[in-house]
N, C-alpha and C positions, 0 to 999 in steps of 0.2 A: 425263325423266318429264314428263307434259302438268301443264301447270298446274292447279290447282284449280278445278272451276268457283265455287268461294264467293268466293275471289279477285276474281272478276269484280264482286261486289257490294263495293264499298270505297269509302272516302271520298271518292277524284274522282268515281267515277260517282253515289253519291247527294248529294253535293253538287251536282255539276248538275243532278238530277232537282228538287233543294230550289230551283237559283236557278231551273230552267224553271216551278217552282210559281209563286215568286215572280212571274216577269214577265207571268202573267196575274191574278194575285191577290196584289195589291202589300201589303196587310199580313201576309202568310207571316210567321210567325217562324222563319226559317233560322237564326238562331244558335243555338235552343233547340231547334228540330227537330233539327240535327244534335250536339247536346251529347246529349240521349236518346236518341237513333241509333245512334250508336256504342259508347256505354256495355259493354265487356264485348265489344265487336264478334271479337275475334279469337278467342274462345272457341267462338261460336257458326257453327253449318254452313249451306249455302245457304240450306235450306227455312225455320230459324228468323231468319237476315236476312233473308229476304223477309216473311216476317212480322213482323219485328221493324220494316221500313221501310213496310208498312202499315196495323199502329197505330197509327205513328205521322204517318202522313197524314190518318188520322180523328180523332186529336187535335187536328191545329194546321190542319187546316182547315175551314170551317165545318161548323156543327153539323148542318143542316139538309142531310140525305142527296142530295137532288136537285139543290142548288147544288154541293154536294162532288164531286157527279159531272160538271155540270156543267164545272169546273175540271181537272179528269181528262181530261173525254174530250179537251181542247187539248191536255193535255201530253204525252197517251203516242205522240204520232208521234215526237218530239224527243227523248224519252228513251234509255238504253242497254236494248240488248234484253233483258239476262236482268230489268232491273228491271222492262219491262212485266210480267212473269209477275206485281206486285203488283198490278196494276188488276181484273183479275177477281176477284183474292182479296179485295181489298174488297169488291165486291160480295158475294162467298161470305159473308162476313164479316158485313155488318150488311146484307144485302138483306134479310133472313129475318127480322128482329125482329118478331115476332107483331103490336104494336102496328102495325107499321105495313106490315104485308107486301101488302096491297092496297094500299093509295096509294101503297105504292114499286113495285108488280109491273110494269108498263111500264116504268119508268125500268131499272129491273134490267135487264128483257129487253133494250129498246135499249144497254146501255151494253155488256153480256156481248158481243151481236150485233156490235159495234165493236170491239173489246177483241180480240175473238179472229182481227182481222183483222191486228194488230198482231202476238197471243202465240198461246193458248190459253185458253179458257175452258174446256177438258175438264175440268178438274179443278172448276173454279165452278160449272156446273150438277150436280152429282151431289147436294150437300144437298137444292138445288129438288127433284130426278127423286123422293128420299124422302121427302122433307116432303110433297108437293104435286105427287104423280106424276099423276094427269089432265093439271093445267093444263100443267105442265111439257113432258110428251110431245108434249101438242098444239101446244106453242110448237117442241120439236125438230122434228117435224114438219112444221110451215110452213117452218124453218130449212133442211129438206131441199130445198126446192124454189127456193131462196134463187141471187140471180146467182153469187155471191161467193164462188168455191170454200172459201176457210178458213170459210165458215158453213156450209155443206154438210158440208163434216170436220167439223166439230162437230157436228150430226145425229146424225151415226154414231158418230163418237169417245164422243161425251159419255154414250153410255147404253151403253156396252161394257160386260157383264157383270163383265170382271174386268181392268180397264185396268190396266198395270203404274203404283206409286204412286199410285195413287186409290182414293178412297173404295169397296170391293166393292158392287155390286148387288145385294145376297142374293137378293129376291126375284126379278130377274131370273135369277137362275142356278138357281133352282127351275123360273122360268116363261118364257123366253125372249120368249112370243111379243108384246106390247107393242111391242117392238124390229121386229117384221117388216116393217112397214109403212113403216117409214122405206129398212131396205134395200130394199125395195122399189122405193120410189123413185128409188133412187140406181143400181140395179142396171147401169143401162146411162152411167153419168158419164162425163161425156169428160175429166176431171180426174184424173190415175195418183192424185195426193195425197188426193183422194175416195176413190178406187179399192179404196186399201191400206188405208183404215181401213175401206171394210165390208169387206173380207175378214179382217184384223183379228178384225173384229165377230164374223164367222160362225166363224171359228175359236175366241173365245174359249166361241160357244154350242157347237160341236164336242165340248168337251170333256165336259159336263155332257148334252145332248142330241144325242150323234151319231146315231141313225135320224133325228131334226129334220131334219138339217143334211143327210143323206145322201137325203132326199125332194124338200127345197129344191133340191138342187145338181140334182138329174134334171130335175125340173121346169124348173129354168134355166137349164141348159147343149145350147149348141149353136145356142141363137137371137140371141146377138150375142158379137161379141171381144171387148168390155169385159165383159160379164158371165163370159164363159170365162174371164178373167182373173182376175176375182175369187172365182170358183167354185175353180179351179185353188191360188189362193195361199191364199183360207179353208181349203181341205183340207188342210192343207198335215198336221197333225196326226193325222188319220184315214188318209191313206196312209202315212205314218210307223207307225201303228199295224196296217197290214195290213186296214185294213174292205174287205171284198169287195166289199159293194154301190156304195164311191165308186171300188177301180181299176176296177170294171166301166165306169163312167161315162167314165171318161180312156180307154179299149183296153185296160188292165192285169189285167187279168182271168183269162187263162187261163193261168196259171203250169205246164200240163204239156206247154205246147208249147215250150220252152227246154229244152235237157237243159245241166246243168255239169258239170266234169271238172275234174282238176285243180288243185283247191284244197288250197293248201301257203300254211304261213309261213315266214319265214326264218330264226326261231329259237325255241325253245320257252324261254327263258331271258332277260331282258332287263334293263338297270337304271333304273329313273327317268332321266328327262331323254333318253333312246334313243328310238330309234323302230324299229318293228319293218315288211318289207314282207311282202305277201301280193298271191297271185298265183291267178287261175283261167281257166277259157276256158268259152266259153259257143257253144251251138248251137240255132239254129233246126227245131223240124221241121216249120213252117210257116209262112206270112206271118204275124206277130206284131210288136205291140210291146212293151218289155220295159222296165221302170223294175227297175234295178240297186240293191240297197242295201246298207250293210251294218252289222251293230250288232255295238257296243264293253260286253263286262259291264264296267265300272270296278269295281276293289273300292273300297268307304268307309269312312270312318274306325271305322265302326260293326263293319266285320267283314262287309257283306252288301255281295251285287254291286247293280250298278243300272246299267242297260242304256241307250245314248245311240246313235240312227238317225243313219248319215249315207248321205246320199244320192251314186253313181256317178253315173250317168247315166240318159237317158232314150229309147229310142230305136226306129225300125224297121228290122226284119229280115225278109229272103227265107227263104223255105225252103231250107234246106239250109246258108245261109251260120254263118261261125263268127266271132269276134272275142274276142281274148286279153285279161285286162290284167292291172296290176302296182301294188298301188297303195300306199302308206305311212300308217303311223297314226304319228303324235309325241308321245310322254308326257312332255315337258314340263311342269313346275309353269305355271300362266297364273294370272293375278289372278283368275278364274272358272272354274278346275278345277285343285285340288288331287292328287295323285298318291299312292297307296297301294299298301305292296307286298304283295304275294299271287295268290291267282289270278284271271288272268281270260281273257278267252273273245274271239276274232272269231265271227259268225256270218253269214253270205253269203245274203243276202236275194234272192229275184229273183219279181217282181208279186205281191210280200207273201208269200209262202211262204219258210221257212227248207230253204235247201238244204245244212246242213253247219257246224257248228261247231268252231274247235278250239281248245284249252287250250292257254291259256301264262304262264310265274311275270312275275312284278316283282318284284324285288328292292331295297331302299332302299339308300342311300350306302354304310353301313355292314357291307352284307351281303358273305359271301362265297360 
């Protein structure tokens, strides 16, 4: 089993973070920083020692916000990496103090701007975007057009409607468009790391504003590969879902020029931890391309199905031509899908349209 990532924050690594404080800020109190530090350390999981090691850098270094960062921005090239993820959150952290959020707001911006070329700031600007959504956007913004790929990723990252572990954007997932302008910007990035976060992006507004997303992707697709890229991987939830107007956009479109036959499983009866195969054939009655999919109903613990897309293939056919296939699902227990016995379903997808369903038990350990 992989080690923990909390692990990785432990007394060697922020003990060296305490003596690299130290060797540019020679009164550091290292024996009192790391006596409060650890206090209780094994208890606590990554997120609260990382917090727990950047309160305690605003403590024992000085008071005055600007020199503190000052001191910071030396030391986080030298540190261990999960512990940068504490430098932004300082800033998260006491950038904001009403008293002094104008005479700090450039030091912020520069230090986050820095910071996230080391970690991530995605998670530090999301208080700013609320608090102080004008200035903010228009700081993300400029950050769009920024040399430095990791500030670019954070343009985009940082105002993600609904970023996994971060703070939600309500209002953004009311109102997407704020957000536009940036991808915008970025649409055509020669950076894949850029790339993946606005599509990211457009997928998280997908969810909340699919016609948005389904105008956007028309309007954008086709006049460069990096933007087809990102148009293709933002969709990635709206073709899972069957939206006509975005297979249209990819060739996926016309699901009555495919006929299928042949769809059989290999058992209607199965146990936990088995895996069950399923097999169909497919025909062209015309040059077409065909996105293949197929969905799994799980049962849950609750007693009700709930249905998971996974994708075959993607491809183009001749008229007339055929191609077979055979494929396996695994119901195996996984640390991210639990296994219930009862009924449940394949159903054989082909350019968003269901071509055929069929029923089959799970049965648990104990069953006979």
């Amino acid at each position: 089993m992989a080690e923990a990532w909390k692990n990785q924050l432990n007394h060697k690594t922020v003990s060296e973070l305490a003596e690299s404080i130290k060797s540019v800020y020679s009164v550091f109190a290292v024996s009192e920083f790391m006596e409060t530090t650890m206090e209780d350390w094994e208890s606590l999981e990554l997120m609260a020692r990382g917090r727990r090691v950047t309160e305690n850098m605003r403590a024992y270094l000085p008071h005055d916000y600007k020199e503190a960062l000052s001191i910071m921005d030396k030391v986080i090239p030298v540190c261990d990496d999960f512990l940068k993820l504490c430098f932004p959150t300082f800033v998260e952290l006491y950038g904001l103090e009403d008293e002094n959020i104008d005479k700090n707001w450039d030091v912020s911006m520069a230090a986050l701007e820095l910071y996230t070329q080391y970690s991530s700031s995605e998670f530090a600007v999301r208080p700013f975007i609320i608090n102080h959504e004008e200035r903010m956007m228009a700081q993300m913004y400029e950050w769009s057009k920024h040399d430095n790929e990791h500030v670019r990723r954070l343009s985009s990252e940082g105002c993600r409607p609904a970023l996994p572990w971060g703070q939600a954007l309500v209002k953004y997932k009311k109102d997407p468009s704020p957000i536009l302008q940036i991808l915008e910007q970025l649409k055509t990035d020669s950076s894949l790391y850029v790339r993946k976060s606005v599509a990211n992006n457009i997928n998280d507004i997908s969810k909340t504003h699919p016609d948005l997303i389904a105008k956007l992707s028309k309007d954008w697709y086709g006049k460069h590969k990096n933007t087809d890229w990102i148009i293709k991987h933002g969709c990635r939830t709206l073709l899972k879902k069957g939206n006509r107007d975005v297979l249209q956009i990819f060739g996926f479109g016309d699901s009555d020029a495919v006929l299928t036959s042949g769809f059989a499983l290999s058992a209607d009866l199965i146990s936990i931890g088995e895996e069950i195969t399923f097999s169909f054939e497919i025909q062209a009655k015309s040059d077409t391309k065909v996105r293949l999919e197929y969905g799994v109903d799980f049962m849950k613990a609750n007693g009700k199905q709930s249905r998971k897309i996974f994708q075959i293939s993607e491809i183009a056919m001749k008229a007339g031509e055929k191609k077979s296939y055979t494929k396996k699902q695994d119901f195996k227990d996984l640390s991210t899908r639990k296994h219930y016995a009862g009924k449940h379903a394949i159903t054989l997808i082909v350019n968003g349209a269901e071509r055929g369903t069929i029923d089959f038990e799970i049965q648990g350990d104990g069953d006979s």
